[in-house]
C-alpha positions as CSV (number, residue, x, y, z in Angstrom):
1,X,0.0,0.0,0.0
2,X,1.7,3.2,-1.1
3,X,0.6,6.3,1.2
4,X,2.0,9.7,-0.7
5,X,3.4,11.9,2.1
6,X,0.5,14.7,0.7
7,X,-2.6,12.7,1.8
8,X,-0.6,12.3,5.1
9,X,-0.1,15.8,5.9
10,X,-3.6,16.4,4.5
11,X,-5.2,13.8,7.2
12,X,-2.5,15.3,10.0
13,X,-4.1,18.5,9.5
14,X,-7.6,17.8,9.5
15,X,-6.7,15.6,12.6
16,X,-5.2,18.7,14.6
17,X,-7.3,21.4,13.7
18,X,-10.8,19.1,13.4
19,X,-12.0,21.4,11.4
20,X,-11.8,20.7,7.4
21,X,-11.8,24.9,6.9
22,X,-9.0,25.8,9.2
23,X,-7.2,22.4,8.0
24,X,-7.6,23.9,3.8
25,X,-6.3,27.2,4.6
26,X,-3.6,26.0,7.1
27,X,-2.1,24.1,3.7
28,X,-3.6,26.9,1.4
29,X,-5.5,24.3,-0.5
30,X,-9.1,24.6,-1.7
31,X,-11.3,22.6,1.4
32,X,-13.3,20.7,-1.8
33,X,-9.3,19.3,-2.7
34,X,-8.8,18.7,0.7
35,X,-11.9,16.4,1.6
36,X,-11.4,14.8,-1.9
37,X,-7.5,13.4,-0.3
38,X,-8.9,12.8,2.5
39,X,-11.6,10.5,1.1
40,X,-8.6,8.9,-1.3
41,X,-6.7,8.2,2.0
42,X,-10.1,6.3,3.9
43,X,-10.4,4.6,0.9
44,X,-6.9,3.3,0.6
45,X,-7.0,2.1,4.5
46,X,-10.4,0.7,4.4
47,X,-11.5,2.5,7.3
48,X,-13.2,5.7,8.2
49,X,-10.5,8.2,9.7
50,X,-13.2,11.4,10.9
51,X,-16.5,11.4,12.3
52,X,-17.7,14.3,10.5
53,X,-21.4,16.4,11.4
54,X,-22.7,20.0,10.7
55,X,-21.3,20.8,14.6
56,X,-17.8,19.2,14.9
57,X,-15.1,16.5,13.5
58,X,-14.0,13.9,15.9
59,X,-10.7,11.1,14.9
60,X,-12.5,8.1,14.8
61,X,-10.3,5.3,16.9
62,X,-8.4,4.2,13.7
63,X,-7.5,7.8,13.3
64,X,-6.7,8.3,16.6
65,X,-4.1,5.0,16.4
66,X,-2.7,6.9,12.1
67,X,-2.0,10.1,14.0
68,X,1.6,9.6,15.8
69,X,2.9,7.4,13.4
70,X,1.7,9.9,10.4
71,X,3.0,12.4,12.4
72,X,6.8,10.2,12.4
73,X,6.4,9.6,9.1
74,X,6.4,12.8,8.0
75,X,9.4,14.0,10.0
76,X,11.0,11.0,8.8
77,X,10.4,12.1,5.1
78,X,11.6,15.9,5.5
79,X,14.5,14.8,7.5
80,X,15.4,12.6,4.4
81,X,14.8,15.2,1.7
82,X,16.8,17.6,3.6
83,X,19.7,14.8,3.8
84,X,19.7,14.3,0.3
85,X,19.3,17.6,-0.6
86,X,19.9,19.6,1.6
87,X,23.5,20.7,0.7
88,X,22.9,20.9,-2.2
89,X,19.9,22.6,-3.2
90,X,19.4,26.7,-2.4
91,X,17.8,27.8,1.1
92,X,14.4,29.2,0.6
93,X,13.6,32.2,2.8
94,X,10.6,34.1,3.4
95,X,11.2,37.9,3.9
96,X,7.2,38.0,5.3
97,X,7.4,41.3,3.3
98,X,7.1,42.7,-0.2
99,X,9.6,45.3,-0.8
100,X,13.3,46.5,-2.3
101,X,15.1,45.5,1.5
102,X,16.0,42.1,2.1
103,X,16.3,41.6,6.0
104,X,19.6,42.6,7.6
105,X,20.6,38.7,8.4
106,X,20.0,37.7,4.7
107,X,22.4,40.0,3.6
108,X,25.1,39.5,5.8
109,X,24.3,35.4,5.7
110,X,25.2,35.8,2.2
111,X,28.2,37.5,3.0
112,X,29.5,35.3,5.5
113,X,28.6,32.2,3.0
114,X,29.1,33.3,-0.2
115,X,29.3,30.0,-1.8
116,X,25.6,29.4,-0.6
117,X,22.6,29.9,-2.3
118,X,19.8,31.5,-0.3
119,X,17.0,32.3,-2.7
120,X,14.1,34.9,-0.9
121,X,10.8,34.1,-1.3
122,X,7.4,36.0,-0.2
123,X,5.0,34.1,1.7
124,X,3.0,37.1,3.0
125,X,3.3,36.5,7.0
126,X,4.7,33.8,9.4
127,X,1.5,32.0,9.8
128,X,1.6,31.2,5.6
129,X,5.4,30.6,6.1
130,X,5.1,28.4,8.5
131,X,2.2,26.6,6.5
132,X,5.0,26.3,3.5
133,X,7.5,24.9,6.5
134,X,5.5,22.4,7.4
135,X,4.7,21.3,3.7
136,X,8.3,21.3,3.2
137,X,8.0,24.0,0.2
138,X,9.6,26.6,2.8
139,X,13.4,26.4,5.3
140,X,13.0,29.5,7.0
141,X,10.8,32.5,7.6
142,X,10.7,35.4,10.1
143,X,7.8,36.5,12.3
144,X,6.6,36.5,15.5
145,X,6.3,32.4,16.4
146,X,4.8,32.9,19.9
147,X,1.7,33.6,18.0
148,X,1.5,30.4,15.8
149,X,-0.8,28.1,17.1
150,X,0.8,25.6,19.7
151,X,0.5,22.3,17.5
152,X,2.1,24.7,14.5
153,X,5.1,25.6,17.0
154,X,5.9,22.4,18.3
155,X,6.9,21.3,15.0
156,X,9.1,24.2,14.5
157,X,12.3,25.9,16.0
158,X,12.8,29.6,16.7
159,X,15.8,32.1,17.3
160,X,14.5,35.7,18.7
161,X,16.5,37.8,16.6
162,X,15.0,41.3,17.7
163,X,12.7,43.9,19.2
164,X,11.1,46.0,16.9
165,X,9.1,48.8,18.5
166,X,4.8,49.1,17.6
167,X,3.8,52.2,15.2
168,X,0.1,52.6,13.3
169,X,0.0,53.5,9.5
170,X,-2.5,56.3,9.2
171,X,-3.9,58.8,6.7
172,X,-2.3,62.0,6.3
173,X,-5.2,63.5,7.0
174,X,-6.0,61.8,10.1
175,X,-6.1,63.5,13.9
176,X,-3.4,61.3,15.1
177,X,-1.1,62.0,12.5
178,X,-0.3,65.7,13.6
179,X,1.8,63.4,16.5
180,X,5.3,62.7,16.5
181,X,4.5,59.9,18.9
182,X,0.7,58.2,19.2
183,X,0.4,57.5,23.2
184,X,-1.2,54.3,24.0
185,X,-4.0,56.2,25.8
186,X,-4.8,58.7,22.8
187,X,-5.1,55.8,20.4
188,X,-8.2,54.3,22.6
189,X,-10.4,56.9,20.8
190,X,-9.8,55.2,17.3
191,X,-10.7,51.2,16.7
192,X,-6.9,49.5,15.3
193,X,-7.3,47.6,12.5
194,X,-4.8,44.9,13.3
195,X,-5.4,42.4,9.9
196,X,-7.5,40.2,11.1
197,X,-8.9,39.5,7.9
198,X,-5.4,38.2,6.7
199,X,-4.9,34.6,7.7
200,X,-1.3,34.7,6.6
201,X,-0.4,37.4,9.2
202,X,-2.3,35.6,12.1
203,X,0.8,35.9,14.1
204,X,0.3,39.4,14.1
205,X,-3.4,39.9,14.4
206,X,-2.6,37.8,18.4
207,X,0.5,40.5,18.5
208,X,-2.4,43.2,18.0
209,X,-5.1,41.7,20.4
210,X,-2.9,41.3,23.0
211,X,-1.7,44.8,23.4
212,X,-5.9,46.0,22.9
213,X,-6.5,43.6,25.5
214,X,-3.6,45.1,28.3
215,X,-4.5,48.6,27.6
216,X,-8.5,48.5,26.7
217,X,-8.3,49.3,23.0
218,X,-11.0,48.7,20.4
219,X,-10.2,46.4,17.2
220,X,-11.8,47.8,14.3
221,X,-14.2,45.1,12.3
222,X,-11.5,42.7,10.3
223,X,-11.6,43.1,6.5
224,X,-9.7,41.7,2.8
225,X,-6.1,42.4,3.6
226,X,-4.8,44.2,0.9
227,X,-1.7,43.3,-0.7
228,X,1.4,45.7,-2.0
229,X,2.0,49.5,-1.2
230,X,-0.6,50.9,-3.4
231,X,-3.2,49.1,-2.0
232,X,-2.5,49.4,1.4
233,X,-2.4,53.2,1.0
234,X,-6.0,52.9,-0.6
235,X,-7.1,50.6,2.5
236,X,-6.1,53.1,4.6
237,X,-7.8,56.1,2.8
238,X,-11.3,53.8,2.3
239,X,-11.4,52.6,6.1
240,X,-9.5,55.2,8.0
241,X,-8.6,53.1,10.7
242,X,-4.9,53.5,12.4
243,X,-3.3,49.9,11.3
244,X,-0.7,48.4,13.5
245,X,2.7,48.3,12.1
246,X,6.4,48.5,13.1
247,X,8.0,51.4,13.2
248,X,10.2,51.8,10.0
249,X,7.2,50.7,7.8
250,X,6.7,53.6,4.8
251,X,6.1,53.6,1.4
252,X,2.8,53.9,1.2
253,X,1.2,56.4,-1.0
254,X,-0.9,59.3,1.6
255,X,0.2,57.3,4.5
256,X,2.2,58.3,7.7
257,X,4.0,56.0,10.2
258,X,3.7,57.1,14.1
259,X,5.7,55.2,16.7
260,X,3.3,54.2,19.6
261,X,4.5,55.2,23.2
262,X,3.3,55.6,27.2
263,X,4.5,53.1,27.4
264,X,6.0,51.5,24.0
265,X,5.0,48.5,22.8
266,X,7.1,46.0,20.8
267,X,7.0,43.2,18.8
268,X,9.8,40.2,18.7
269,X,10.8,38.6,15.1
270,X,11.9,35.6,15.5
271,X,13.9,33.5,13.0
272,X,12.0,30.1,12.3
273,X,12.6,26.9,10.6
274,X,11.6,23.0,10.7
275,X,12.8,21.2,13.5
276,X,16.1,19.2,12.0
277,X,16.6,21.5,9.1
278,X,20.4,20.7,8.4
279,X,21.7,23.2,5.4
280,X,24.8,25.7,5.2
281,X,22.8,28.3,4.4
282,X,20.7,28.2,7.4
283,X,23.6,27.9,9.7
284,X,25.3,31.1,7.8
285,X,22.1,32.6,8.8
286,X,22.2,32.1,12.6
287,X,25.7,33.3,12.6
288,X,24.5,36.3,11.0
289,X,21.5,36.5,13.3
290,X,23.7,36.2,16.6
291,X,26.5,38.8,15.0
292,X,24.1,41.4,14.1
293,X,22.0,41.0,17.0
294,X,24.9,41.6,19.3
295,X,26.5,44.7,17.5
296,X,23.2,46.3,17.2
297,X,21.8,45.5,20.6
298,X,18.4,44.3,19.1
299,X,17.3,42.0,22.0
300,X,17.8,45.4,24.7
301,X,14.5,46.1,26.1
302,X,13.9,50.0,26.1
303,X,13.1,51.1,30.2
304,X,9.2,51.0,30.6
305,X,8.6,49.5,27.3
306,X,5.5,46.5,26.6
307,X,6.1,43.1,25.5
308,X,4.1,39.8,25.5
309,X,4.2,37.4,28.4
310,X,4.9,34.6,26.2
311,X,7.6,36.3,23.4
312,X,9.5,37.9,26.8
313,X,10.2,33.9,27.8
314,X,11.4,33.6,24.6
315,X,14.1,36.2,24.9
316,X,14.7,35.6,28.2
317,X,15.5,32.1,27.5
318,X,17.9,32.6,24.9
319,X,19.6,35.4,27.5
320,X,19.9,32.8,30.1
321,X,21.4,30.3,27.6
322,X,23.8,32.6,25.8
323,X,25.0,33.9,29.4
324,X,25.5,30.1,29.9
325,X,27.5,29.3,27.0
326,X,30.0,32.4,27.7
327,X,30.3,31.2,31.3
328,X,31.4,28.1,30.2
């Protein structure tokens, strides 16, 4: 009986998320492709896998009994591929934007490893880039991985690589854009639009609701993301409402970028990649990551400033461990 590796991560999906919708965009397939494989793979094993209603999906017990060794059998395979390949083949990596500027750790990676190809990709967000990991079309991808759902994260390792203070994007035109700095407490007036209509960017719709939830902010109603520059700017003229961004962001046509402050928040990119991920290129990149980060003080945490419970363990962590390593 031959079991392709796609009808696999297919039935994994459904299996964690149990929830055909959430399982299709997780793997940015159509859901009518995605029950169709699944079907294909109840078929091949003679056994119903789901107990499926209008309310909920339950594993039945056979599916419960596929899951973990599914789950080996597809680390198995990627480990494989990237031992065959892996050398060999260029290191795909998201840069999670669209734009001229690769990221900082890119560039020097490149540097340090010249003989190493490291072709950039655009994935649109973490969450889509770690959807691409996972499918093994993806080896690394930047974003903030404390907000990836936990099943998503356990399957994936992480390296903070820095602390990028919160801004909004507004109109020119816009009350709050007369500021040099948007206080947390004048922003309360407006809703902030944090893309919650963009499931590729989920990581930083949690970022968003997080910091609305410590300081009593209102999230505007979530809409289409739009995609590119252009289209942002006409977004932001259409609905008006301040959209959280990092500070840095520009290039949008009528737009202005205002840090946030009293106190400021931040956000933490992390660098993230497939658990066992051997490849040159991916350790010229975390020798890029650690060099850059040091010399530029990334990981310092500005006096008074506002970070997530769960991304300040992060940092902390990797802190406590470098501290250890130079002790040693």
């Amino acid at each position: 009986m031959d079991l392709h590796p796609r009808l696999l991560r297919v039935f994994v999906a459904v299996a964690e998320e149990l929830h055909f919708g959430r399982a299709a965009a997780r793997l940015f397939l159509a859901q009518q492709a995605l029950s169709r494989d699944v079907r294909t793979l109840e078929t091949r094993l003679g056994t119903p896998l789901f107990v499926r209603s209008t309310r909920r999906v339950e594993l039945t017990c056979a599916g419960a009994r596929l899951l973990p060794g599914a789950r080996r059998l597809l680390a198995l395979h990627d480990e494989v591929v990237t031992d065959v390949l892996g050398a060999g083949r260029p290191l795909l990596v998201d840069v999670t934007m669209q734009g001229p500027d690769l990221p900082e750790p890119l560039v020097r990676a490149r540097e340090l490893a010249p003989g190493v190809e490291m072709l950039a990709r655009f994935h649109g967000g973490l969450a889509a880039g770690a959807a691409a990991m996972l499918d093994g079309r993806l080896d690394v991808s930047f974003g903030r991985f404390a907000g990836l759902p936990p099943d998503v994260r356990a399957r994936l390792a992480q390296v903070p690589v820095r602390l990028q203070p919160l801004a909004v994007l507004l109109p020119e035109d816009h009350p709050l854009a007369e500021l040099d700095a948007v206080p947390l407490g004048a922003l309360a007036a407006f809703p902030l639009d944090v893309m919650a209509g963009n499931a590729g960017t989920r990581e930083w719709s949690d970022l968003g609701e997080r910091l609305a939830e410590a300081f009593g902010l209102r999230l505007a109603r979530p809409h289409a993301a739009p995609v590119g520059a252009a289209e942002m700017g006409h977004y932001l003229r259409r609905h008006r409402d301040p959209v959280l961004a990092s500070v840095g962001i520009g290039g949008i046509p009528g737009a202005v970028n205002r840090p946030l402050a009293e106190p400021v928040p931040l956000g933490l990119q992390n660098l993230v990649h497939p658990k066992g991920l051997r490849h040159p290129g991916l350790a010229a990149l975390l020798a890029a990551v650690a060099e850059l980060g040091r010399a530029r003080h990334w990981l310092r945490r500005p006096p008074g400033s506002w970070l997530p419970e769960a991304d300040e363990a992060l940092v902390t962590a990797l802190v406590t461990a470098r501290e250890a390593g130079e002790a040693r």
